[in-house]
N, C-alpha and C positions, 0 to 999 in steps of 0.2 A: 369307719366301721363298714362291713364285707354286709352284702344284702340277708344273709342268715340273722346275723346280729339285729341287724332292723326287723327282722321277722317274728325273731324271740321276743324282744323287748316288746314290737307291738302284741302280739299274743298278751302278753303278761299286764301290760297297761290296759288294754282291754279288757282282759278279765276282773282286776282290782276295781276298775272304771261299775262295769256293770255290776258288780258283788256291792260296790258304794251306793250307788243308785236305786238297786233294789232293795237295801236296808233303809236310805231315807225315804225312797216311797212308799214304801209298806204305810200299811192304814194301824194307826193308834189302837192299842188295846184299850178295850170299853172296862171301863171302872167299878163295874159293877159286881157285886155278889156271885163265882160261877159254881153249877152246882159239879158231882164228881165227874162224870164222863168231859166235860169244857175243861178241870183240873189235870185231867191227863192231857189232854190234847196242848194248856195251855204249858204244862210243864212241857212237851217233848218241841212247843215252840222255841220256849225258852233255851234248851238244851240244842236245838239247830240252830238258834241263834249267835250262841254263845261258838257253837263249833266253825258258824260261816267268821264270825269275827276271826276264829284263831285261825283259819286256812288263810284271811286276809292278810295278818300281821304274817305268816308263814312265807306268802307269795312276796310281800314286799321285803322281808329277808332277801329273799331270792335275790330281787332282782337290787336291789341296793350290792349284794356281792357283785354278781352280772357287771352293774355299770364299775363298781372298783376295777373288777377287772379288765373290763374292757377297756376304762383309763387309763390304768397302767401300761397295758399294749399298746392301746393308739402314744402315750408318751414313751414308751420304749421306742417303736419306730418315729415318733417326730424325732429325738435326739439321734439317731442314727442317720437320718437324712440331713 
């Protein structure tokens, strides 16, 4: 792989890496009764929650193509050599 390719792929491990980490860290929803104004707020968490999940599953599309591809090249040039 050409130093681009290791640029991309770090970029992208990075970002999945920190989007992972800041969903396990996040602090636990409190169990309790909320009244309406905490119901808005708790849905529009729920709702960025749900959208950071799907950019996650998006970006590892990504890059699960990326490395297909980038295997097939590096094996197109190994047999060539």
């Amino acid at each position: 792989m050409n130093n681009d390719t290791k640029i991309i792929l770090g970029i992208f491990a990075g970002l999945a890496a920190g989007a992972a980490l800041g969903l396990l860290l996040a602090p636990e929803r409190k169990k309790k009764q909320l009244n309406g104004h905490e119901v808005s707020r708790a849905k529009r968490a729920h709702q960025s929650e749900d959208h950071t999940k799907a950019q996650l599953q998006h970006l590892e599309n990504i890059k699960d193509r990326l490395m297909n591809t980038f295997n097939e090249d590096f094996n197109d040039h190994v047999e060539h050599v």
